[in-house]
C-alpha positions as CSV (number, residue, x, y, z in Angstrom):
1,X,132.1,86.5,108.2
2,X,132.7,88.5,111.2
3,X,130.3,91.0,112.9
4,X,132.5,92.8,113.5
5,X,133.1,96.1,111.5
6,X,136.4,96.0,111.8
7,X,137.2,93.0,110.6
8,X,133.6,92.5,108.1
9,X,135.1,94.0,104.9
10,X,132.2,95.1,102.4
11,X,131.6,95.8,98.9
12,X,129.1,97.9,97.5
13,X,128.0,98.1,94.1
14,X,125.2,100.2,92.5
15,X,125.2,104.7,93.7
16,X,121.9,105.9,92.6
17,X,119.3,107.6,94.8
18,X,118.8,105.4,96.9
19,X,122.5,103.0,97.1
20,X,124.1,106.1,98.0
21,X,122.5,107.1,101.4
22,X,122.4,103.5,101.8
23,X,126.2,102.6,101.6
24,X,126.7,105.9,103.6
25,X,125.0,104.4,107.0
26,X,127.3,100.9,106.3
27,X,130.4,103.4,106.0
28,X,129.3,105.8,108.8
29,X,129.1,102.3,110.9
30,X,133.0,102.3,110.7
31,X,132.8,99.3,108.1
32,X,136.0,99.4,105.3
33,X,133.8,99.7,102.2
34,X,134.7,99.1,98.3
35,X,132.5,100.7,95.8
36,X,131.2,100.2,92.2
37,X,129.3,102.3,90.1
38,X,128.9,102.9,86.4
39,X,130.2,106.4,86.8
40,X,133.1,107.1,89.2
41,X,132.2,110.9,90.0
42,X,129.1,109.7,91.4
43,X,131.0,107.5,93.9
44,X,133.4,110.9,95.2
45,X,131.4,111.8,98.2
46,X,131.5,108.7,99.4
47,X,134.8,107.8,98.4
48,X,136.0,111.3,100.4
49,X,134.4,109.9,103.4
50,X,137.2,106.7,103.2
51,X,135.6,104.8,100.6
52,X,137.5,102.2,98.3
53,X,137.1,102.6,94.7
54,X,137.4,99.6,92.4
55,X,136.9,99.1,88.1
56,X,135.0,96.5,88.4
57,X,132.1,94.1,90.2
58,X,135.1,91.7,90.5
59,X,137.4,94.1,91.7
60,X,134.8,94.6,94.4
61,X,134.4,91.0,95.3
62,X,138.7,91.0,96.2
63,X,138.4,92.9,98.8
64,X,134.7,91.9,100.3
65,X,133.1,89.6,103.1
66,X,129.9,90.6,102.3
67,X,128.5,92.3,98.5
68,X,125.8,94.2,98.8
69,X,124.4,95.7,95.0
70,X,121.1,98.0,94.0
71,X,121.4,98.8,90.4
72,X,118.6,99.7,87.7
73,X,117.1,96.9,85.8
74,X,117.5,92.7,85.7
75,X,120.3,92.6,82.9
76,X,122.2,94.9,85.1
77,X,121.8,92.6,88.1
78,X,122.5,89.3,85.6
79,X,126.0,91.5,84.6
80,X,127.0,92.6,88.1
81,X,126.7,89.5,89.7
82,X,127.1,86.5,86.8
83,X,128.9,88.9,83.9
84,X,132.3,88.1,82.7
85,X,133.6,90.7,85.2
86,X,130.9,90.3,87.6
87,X,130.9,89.4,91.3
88,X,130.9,86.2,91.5
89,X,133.9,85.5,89.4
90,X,136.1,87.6,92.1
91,X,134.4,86.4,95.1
92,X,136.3,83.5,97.4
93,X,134.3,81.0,99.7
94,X,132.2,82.2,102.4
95,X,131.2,85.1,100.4
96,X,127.6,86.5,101.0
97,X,125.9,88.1,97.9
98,X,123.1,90.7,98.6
99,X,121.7,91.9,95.9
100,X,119.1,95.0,97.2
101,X,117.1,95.6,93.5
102,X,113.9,94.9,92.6
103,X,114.6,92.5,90.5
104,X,113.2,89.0,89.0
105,X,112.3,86.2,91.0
106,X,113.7,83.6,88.6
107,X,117.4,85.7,88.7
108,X,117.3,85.5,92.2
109,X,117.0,81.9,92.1
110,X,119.7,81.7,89.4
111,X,122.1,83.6,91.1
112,X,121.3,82.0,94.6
113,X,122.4,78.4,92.8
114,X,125.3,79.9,90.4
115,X,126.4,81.1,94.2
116,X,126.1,78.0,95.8
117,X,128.0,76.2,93.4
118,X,131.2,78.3,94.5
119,X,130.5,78.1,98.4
120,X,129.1,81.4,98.0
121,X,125.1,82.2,99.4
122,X,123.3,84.8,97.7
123,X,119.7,86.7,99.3
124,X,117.8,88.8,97.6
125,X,116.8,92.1,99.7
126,X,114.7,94.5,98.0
127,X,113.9,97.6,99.4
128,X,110.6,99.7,100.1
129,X,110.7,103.3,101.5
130,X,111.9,105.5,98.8
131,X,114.3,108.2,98.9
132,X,113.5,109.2,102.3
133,X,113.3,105.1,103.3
134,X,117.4,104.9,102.5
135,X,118.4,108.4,104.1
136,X,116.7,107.8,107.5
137,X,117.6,104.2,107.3
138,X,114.0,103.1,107.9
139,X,113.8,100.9,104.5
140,X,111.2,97.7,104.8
141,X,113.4,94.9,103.4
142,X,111.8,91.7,102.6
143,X,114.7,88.9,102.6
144,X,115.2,85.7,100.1
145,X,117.5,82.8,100.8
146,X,119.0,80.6,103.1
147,X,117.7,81.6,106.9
148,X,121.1,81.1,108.5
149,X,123.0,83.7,106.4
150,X,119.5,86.5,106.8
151,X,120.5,85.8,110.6
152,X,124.3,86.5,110.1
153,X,123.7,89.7,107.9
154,X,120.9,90.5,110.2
155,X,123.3,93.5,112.3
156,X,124.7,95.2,108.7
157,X,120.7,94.8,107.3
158,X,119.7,97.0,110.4
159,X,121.9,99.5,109.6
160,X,120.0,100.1,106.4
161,X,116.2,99.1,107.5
162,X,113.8,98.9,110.4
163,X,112.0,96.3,109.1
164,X,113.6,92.9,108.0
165,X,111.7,90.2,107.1
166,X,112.7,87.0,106.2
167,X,110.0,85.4,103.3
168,X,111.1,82.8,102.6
169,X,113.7,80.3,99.8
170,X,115.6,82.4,97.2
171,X,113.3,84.2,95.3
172,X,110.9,84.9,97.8
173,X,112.0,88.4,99.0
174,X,111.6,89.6,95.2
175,X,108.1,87.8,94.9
176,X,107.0,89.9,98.7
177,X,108.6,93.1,96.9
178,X,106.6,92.6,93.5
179,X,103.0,92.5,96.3
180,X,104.3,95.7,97.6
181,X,104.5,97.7,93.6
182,X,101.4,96.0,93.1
183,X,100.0,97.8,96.0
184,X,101.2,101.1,95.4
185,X,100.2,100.6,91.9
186,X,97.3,101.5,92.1
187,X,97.1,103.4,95.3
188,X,99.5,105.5,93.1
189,X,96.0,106.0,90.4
190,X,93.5,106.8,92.9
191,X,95.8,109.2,94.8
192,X,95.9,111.3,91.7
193,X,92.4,110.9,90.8
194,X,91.5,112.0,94.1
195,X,93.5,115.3,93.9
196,X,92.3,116.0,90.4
197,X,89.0,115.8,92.0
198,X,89.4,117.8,94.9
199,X,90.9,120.4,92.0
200,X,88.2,120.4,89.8
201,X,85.6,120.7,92.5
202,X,86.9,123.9,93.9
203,X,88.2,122.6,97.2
204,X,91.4,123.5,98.4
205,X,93.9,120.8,97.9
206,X,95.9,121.4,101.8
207,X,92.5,121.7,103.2
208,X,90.9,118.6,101.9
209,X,94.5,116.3,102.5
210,X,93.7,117.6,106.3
211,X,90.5,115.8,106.3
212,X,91.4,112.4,103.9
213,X,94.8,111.4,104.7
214,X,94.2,110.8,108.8
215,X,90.7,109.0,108.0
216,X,90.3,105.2,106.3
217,X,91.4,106.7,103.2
218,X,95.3,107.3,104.3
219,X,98.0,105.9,103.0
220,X,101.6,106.2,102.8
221,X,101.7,107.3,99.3
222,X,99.1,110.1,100.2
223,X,101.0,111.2,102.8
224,X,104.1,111.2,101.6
225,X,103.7,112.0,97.6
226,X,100.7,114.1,97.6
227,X,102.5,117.3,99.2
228,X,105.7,116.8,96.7
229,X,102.7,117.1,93.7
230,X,101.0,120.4,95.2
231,X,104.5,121.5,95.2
232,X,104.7,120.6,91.9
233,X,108.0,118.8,92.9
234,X,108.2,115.8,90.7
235,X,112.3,115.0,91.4
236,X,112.5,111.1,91.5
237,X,112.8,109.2,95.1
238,X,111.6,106.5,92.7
239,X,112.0,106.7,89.1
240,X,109.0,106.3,86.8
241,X,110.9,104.4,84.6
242,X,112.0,101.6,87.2
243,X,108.5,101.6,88.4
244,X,107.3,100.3,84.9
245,X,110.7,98.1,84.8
246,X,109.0,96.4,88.2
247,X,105.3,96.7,87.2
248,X,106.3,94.5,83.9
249,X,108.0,92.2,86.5
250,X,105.2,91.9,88.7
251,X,103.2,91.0,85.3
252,X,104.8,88.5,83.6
253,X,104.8,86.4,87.1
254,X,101.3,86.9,87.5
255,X,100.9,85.9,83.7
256,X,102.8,82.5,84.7
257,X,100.9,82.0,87.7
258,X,97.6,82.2,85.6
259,X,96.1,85.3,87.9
260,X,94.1,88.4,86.6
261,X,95.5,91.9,87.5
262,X,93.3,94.2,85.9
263,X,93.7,96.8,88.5
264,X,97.8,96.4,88.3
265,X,97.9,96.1,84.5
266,X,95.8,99.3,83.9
267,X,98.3,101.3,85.9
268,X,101.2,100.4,84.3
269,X,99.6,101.8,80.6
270,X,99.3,104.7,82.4
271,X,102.8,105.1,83.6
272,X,104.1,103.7,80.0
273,X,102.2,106.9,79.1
274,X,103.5,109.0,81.5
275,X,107.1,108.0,80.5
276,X,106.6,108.8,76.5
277,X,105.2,112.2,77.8
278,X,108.7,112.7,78.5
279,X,108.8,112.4,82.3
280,X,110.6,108.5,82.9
281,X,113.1,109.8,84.7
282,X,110.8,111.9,87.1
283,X,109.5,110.5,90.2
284,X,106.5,108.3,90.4
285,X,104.0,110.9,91.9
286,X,104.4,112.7,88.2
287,X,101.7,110.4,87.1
288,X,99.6,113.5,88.3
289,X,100.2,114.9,85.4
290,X,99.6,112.2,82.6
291,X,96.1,111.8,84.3
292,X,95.7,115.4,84.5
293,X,96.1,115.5,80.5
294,X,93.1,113.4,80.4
295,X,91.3,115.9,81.6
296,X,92.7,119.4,80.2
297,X,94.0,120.0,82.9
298,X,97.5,121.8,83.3
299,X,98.7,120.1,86.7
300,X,102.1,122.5,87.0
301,X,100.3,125.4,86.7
302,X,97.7,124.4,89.2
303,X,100.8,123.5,91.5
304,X,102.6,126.7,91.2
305,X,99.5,128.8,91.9
């Protein structure tokens, strides 16, 4: 593989909230860029701004140095990578496989060694930073795989992220992502609490963020979700629905590894409520308003006052 983008041919598979900004910065780099996505329509901006369009994962893979993918759920990395018309059954030697979702740590290792087995190398990337995270190109991406290949990708990874860390043997970059959901798991529960508090106590909500969010109660989730829920602006940067795919994730490996996770486990009933309320597709700050149901209280009316 080349550095250079005009020789580094790269394939892109996966144009949901996030993949599209994200394969935008790798095309605005001046890289030649194939694209895969479920739904072709989705992929016409980027395929008016000189992007390649191919059928398939494996169509991708033809015409690729390097294969980057962010899809929804494991099965869809397992089919876009290993499927009978997935990536590696197009890819030739030399190939590197990046494969950006949150995804399970187990897959990674399977695909890393299905990879290796064609004198392909495969990393798993996931992403934090939302919606915002894949616009600016200021994702945190925590790296799996051999250290070599990080190293090589390293230029095309900074075009997505500031911060790239390499954790460690396949698998590892999806173990450091599944600490990061757990964290914002429950971050995600008190920062709703807190607001319902604030609400019901008669404070004003803009007022009392003023005070909170700069003190040893900040976070990135207060300061970045809680004015999109006063708003009452519950679009997804991250769906509710792949949060529960990744808290379920983050639970089973923890059931394996024989470790209590009350505070992790408690958050994702309430999200698995949030989603038969209707809202799964919403972004994850809408868990204001299951918890606000708790309580009688009507959360988008509060918001639009």
């Amino acid at each position: 593989m080349n550095g250079s983008s005009s020789q580094t041919r790269i394939g892109w598979i996966g144009l949901g909230v996030m993949g599209t900004s994200m394969c935008g910065h790798i095309l605005d780099a001046g890289y030649s860029v194939t694209v895969h996505t479920r739904t072709r329509a989705t992929a016409e901006p980027l395929i008016n701004r000189g992007a390649i369009w191919a059928d398939t994962p494996t169509e991708v893979a033809h015409s690729a140095d390097v294969i980057f993918a962010i899809v929804g759920f494991p099965a869809d990395v397992r089919e876009v990578f290993l499927g009978a018309h997935g990536a590696l059954a197009g890819a030739a030697s030399g190939t590197v496989l990046i494969d950006m979702t949150t995804s399970e740590p187990q897959l990674a290792v399977e695909i890393a060694d299905a990879a290796a087995a064609k004198g392909l190398t495969a990393l798993d990337a996931p992403v934090s930073g939302g919606d915002a995270g894949a616009r600016n190109a200021t994702l945190s991406i925590m790296v799996g795989g051999d250290p070599a290949t990080v190293e090589r990708v390293r230029p095309l990874l900074g075009l997505l992220g500031k911060t790239i860390v390499h954790q460690g043997t396949a698998g590892a970059g999806q173990h450091a992502k599944l600490v990061n959901q757990i964290l914002i798991a429950s971050t995600m529960v008190g920062v709703c609490e807190a607001l319902l508090y604030a609400h019901r106590a008669g404070l004003d909500l803009d007022t009392v963020l003023e005070s909170v969010a700069s003190g040893a109660a900040g976070s990135w989730s207060l300061s970045n979700y809680s004015p999109r829920m006063l708003a009452g602006d519950f679009e997804p940067g991250f769906a509710v629905d792949h949060f529960i795919k990744d808290m379920g994730i983050a639970l089973s490996e923890a059931r394996r590894m024989r470790l209590s996770v009350p505070g992790l486990a408690l958050a994702e009933q309430l999200y698995v409520a949030l989603s038969a309320q209707g809202y799964g597709r919403k972004g994850t700050q809408a868990l204001v308003l299951a918890l606000a149901r708790l309580s009688d209280i009507d959360w988008e009316v509060t918001a639009s006052a």
